[in-house]
VOGU-3710 file (C-alpha; in Angstrom, 3 decimals, decimal comma):
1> xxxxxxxxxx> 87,665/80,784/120,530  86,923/79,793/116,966  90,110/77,637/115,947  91,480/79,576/112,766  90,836/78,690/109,011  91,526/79,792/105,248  88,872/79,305/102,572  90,555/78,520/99,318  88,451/79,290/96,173  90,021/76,999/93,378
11> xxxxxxxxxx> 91,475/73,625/93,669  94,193/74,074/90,777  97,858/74,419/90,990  97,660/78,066/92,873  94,976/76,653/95,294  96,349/73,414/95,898  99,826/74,966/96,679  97,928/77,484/99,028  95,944/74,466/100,471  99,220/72,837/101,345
21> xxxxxxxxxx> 101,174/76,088/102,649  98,404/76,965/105,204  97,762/73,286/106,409  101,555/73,140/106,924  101,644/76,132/109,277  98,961/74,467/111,212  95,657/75,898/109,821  92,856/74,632/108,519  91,534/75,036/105,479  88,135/74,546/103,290
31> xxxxxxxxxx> 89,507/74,485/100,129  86,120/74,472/97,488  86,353/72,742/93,525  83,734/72,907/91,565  84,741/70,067/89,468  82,800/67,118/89,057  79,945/68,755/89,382  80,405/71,609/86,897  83,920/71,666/84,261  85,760/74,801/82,501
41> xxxxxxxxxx> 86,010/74,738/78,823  89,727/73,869/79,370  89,336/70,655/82,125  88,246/67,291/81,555  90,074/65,306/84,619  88,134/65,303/88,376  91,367/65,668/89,776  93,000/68,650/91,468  95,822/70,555/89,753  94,816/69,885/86,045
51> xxxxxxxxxx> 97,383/71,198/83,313  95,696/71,890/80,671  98,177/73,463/78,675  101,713/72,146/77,972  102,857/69,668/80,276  106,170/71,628/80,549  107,427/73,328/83,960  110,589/75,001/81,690  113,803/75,362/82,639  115,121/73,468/85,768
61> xxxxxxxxxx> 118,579/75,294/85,649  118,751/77,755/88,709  120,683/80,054/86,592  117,624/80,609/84,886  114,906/82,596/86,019  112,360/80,308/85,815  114,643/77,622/87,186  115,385/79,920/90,743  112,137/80,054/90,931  111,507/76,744/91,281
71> xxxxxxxxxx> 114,444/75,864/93,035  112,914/78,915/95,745  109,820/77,001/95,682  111,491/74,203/96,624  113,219/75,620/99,579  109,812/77,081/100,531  108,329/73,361/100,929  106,132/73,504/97,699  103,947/70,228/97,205  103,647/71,088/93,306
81> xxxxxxxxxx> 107,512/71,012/92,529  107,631/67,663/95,033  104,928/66,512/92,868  106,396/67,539/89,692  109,722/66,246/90,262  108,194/62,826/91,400  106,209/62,703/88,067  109,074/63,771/85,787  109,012/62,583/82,039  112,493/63,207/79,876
91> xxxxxxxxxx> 112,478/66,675/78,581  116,091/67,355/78,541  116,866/70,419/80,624  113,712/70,957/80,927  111,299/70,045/84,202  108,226/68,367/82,092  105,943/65,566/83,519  103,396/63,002/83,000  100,303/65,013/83,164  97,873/62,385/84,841
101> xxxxxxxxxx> 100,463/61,227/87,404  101,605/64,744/88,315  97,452/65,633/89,176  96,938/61,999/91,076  100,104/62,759/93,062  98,555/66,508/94,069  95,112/64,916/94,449  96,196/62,469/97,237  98,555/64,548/99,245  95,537/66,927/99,072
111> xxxxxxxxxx> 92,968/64,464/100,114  95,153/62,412/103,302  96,480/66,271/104,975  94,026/65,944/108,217  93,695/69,983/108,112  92,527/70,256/104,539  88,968/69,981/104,028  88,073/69,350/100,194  84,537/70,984/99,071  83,477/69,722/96,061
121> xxxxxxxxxx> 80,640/72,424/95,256  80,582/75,329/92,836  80,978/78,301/94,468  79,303/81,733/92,816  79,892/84,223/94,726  82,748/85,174/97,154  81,659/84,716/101,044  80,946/87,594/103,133  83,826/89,976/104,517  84,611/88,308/108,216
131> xxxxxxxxxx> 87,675/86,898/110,172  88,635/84,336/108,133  90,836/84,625/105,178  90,019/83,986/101,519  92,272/83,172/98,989  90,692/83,350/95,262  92,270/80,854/93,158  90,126/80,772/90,248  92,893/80,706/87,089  92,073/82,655/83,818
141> xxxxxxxxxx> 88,691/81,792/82,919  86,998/83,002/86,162  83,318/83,677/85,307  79,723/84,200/86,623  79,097/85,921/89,933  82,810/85,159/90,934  84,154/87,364/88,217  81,282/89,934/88,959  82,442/90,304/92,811  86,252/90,328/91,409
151> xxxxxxxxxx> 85,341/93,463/88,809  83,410/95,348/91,644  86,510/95,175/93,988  89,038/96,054/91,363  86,791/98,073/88,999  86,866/98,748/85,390  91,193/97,675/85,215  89,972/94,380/84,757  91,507/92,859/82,113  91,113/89,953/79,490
161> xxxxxxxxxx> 93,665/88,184/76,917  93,533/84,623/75,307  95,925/81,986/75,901  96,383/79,045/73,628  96,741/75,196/73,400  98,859/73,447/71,343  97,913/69,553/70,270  98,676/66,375/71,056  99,608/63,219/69,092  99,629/59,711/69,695
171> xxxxxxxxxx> 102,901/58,440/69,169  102,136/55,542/67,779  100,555/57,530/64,661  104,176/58,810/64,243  105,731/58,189/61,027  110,055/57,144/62,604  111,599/56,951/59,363  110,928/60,369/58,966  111,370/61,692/62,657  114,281/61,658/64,507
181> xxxxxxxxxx> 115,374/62,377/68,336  117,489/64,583/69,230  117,548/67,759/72,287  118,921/71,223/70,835  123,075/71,238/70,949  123,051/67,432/72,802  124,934/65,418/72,157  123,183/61,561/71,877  119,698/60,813/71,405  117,947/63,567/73,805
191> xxxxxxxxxx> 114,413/63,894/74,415  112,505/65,513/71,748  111,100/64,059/68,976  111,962/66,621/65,641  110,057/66,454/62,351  112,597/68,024/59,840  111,160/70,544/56,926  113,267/71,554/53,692  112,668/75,265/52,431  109,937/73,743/49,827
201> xxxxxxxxxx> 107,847/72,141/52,373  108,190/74,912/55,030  106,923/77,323/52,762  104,343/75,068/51,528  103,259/74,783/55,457  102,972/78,189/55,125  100,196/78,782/52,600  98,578/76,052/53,994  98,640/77,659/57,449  98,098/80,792/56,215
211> xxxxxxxxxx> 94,634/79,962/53,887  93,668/77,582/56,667  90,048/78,232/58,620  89,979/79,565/61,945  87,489/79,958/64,748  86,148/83,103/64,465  86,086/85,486/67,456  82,593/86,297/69,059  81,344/90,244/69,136  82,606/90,271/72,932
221> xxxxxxxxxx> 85,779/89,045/72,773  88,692/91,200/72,141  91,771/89,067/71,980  95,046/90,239/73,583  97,404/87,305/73,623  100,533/86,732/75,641  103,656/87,797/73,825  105,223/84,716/75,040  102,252/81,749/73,881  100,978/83,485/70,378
231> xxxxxxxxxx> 99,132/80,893/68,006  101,422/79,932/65,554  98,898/81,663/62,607  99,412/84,814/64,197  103,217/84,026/64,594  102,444/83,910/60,602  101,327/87,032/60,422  104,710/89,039/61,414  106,397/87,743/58,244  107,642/84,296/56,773
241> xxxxxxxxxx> 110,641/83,678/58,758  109,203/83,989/62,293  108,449/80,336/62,621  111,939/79,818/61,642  113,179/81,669/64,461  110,413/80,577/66,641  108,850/77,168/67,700  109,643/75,643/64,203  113,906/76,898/64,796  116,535/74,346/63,357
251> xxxxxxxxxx> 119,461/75,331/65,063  121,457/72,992/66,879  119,358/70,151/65,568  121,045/68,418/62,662  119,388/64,931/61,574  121,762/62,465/63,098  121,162/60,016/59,992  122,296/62,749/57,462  124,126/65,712/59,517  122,044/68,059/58,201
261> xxxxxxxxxx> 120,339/70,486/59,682  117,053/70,678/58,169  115,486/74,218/56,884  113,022/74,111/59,603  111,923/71,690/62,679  108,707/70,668/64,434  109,964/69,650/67,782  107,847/67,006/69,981  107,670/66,491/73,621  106,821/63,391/75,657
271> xxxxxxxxxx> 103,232/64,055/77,492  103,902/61,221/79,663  106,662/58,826/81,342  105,615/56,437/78,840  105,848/58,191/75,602  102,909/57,478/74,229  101,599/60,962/73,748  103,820/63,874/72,139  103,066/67,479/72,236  103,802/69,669/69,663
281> xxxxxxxxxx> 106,308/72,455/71,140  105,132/76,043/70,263  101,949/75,090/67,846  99,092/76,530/70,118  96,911/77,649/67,514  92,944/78,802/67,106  92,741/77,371/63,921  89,213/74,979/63,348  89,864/71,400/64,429  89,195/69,762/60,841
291> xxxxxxxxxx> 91,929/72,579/59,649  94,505/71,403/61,928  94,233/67,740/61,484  94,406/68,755/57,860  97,422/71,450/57,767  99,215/69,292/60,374  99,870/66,275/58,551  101,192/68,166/55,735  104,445/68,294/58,360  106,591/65,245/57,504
301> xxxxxxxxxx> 106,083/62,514/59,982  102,699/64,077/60,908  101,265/62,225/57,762  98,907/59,509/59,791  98,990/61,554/63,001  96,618/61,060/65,519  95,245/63,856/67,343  94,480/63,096/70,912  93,694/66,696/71,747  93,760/69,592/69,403
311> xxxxxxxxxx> 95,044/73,088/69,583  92,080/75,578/71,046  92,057/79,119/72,704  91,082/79,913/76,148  90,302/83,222/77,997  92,370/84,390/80,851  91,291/86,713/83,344  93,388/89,017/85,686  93,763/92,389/87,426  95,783/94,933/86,875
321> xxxxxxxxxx> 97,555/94,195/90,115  99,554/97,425/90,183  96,297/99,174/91,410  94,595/96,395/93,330  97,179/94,315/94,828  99,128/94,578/98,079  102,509/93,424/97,878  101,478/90,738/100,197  98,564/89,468/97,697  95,919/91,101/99,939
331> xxxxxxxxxx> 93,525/92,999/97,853  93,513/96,907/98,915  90,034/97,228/99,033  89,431/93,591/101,210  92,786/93,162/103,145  91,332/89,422/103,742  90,900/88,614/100,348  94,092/87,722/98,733  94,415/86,510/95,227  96,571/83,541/94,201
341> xxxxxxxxxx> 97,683/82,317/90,627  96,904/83,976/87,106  94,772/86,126/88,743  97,206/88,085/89,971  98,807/88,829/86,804  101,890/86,608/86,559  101,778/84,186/83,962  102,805/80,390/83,534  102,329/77,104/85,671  105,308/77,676/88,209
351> xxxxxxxxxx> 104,686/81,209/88,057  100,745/80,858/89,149  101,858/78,046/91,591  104,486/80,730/92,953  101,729/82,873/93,677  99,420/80,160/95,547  102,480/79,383/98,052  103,079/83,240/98,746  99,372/83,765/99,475  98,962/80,489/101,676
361> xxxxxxxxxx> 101,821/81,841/103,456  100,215/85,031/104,215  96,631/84,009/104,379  98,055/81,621/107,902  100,094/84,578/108,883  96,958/86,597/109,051  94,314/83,488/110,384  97,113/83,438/113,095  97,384/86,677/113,926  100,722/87,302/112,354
371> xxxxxxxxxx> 101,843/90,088/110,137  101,566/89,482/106,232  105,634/88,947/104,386  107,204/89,945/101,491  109,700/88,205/99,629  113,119/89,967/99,034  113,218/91,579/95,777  116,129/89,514/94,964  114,366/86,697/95,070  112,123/85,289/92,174
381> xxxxxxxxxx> 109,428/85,510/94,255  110,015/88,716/95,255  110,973/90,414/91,278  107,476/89,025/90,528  105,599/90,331/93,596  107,498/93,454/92,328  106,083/93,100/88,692  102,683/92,997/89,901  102,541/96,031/92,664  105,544/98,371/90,993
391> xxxxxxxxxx> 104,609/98,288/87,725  103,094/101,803/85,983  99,521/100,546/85,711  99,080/101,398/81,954  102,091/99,736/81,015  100,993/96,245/83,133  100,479/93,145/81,385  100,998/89,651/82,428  104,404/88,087/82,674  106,407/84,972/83,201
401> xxxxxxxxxx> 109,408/84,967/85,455  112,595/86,555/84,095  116,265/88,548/85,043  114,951/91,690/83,611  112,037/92,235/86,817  115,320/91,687/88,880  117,016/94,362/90,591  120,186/95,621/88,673  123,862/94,129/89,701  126,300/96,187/91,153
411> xxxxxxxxxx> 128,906/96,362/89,570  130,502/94,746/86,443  129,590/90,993/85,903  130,666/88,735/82,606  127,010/87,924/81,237  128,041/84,319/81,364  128,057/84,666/85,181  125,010/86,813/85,518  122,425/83,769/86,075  124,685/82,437/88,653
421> xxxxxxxxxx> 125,601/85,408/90,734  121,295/86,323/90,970  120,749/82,848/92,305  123,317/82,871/94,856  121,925/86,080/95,945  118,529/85,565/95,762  118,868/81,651/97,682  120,969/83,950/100,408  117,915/86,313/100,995  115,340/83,774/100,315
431> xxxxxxxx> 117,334/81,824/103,661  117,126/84,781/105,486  113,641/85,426/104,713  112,797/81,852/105,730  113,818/82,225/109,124  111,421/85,223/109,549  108,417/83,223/108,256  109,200/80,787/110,265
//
């Protein structure tokens, strides 16, 4: 008999995190990246699991949403969060990390597993329906004959928004007399950098931002952006005060030298363990790069800034799971296809990464012969499975983790205590569920 395998399509955070899930359980796996030999517009690094976004995993508080969902992932023997928490940079209660260390770390646990097979080749078109499982792991800007085979298995619900970048400064380029550090309602120092703004030179930020140049959409694109990463010019556009409630929020960040709290705040976060390179928080943007190095440094601090990356705007491609998904990740119409990451529909790193471990799970189920799982609706992993396959189809749209794809509590429950009492009861199904997968 042929010993069983998983091809993995995509060696980012949803196909490493397969990768690792199905080599675990004792399969083996070709897992194919097309990088060195061909890049996205988003990736510049050879290595496996690239961010290429923020360098942020959110929340790490398991009254959170996002933060069970890690803390699930966890439980579940996930080589991103080992990765991420061995790569951690300060981000206060926040899980961020150093970029470069976090994708080395993924890289070589990838590369030494004796059942993972690494394929560095471009891959165009899926492989032929057969006995062993596929797992597409693409991400968001899935193109060429890929995409082509994806749209003729979903059909015409294939959907398209933009997601955005935000930039990155040296911090060395920082002007410190004029910055301070300090986390929202800490006490001490924290671990943002905050660049504070009076009312005259936030609404001078404004017209600048506003009049600024940006790149101009092509005939084909028709952009749809995610609720939760707008570009801060389109932020703009729903009225003067949004920034101030929004990325650019004072509140619970007075200047420690004054006691003030300014009129409005640019908050920056460590890129890496060294703190050399600072991210601005919320300032994803599509704006032309001369206009941002030019409207940026209007922000006091940013004066001398040095850009190390700017902001920029990137497609992202999913289905509308509700009519093409499984519960399971299988895809209706190719039960041994199963899609893994943004493809599916959720969106955000842990999110995507959540995805990868459910469908290496199942993908080794099925090479083995076993029955595909499902996660408990309780669960984080199972309110998002239930986002993707329960939602009314015209009313999908991607979304990160959160209470509200939760089943309701029984009962009444303090909101205070709400956070808590779902991640005791979703860590007591998730142990129950773990003993089923085995």
């Amino acid at each position: 008999m042929t010993p069983p395998r998983v091809t993995i399509i995509g060696g980012g955070l949803a196909g490493c995190e397969a990768a690792w899930q199905v080599a675990q359980r004792g399969v083996r796996v070709d897992l194919h990246e097309m990088k060195p030999l061909r890049f996205s517009p988003a990736h510049e690094s050879e290595l496996l699991a690239e961010l290429v976004c923020s360098n942020s995993l959110r929340s790490n508080d398991p009254a959170s949403a996002v933060g069970l969902l890690k803390e699930e992932m966890r439980r579940l023997g996930s080589l991103i969060m080992q990765a991420a928490d061995a790569t951690a940079v300060p981000a206060g209660k926040a899980l961020a990390v150093d970029r470069s260390r976090f994708a080395g770390r993924v890289t070589e646990c990838i590369l030494a597993h004796p059942l993972i097979n690494v394929v560095r080749e471009e891959v165009r078109s899926l492989p032929p329906e057969g006995e062993c499982p596929v797992i597409l792991a693409t991400g968001p800007l899935t193109a060429g004959g890929l995409a082509e085979n994806l749209a003729r298995l979903a059909g015409s619900r294939n959907l398209a928004f933009y997601d955005a970048i935000a930039p990155i400064v040296a911090a060395e380029s920082l002007n410190m007399d004029i910055v301070y550090r300090k986390s929202r309602w800490d006490d001490g120092p924290g671990d943002y950098l905050n660049c504070p703004l009076n009312e005259a030179q936030y609404r001078e930020f404004l017209r600048l931002l506003g009049g600024a140049a940006r790149v101009p959409l092509k005939d084909f694109e028709d952009p749809r952006y995610f609720e939760g990463c707008l570009p801060i010019e389109v932020m703009l556009e729903r009225g003067e005060q949004t920034l101030r409630f929004g990325p650019m929020k004072p509140v619970g960040l007075p200047d420690p030298r004054t006691g003030e709290t300014p009129y409005a705040v640019v908050q920056l976060r460590a890129e890496n363990l060294d703190r050399t390179l600072y991210n601005l928080v919320g300032f994803q943007t599509k704006l032309t790069y001369p206009e941002q190095k030019r409207v940026f440094r209007t922000i006091p601090g940013l004066e001398e800034a040095e850009f190390v990356r700017l902001g920029s705007i990137h497609r992202n491609t999913f289905v509308c799971a509700p009519l093409v998904l499984e519960p399971t990740l299988q895809l209706k119409k190719r039960p041994r296809l199963l899609l893994a990451g943004q493809l599916t529909g959720v969106e955000g790193y842990v999110e995507s990464t959540a995805m990868g471990l459910l469908a290496g799970i199942n993908a080794a189920r099925t090479a083995l012969g076993g029955k595909p799982m499902v996660p408990p609706p309780a669960t984080a992993h199972g309110a998002l499975i239930r986002h993707l396959t329960a939602t009314q189809p015209d009313c999908f749209q991607p979304s990160n983790v959160n209470f509200g794809l939760f089943p309701p509590l029984s009962g009444k429950t303090r909101k205070r205590d709400r956070g808590l009492i779902r991640a005791r009861l979703a860590l007591e199904a998730l142990a129950s569920w773990e003993r089923e997968i085995g």
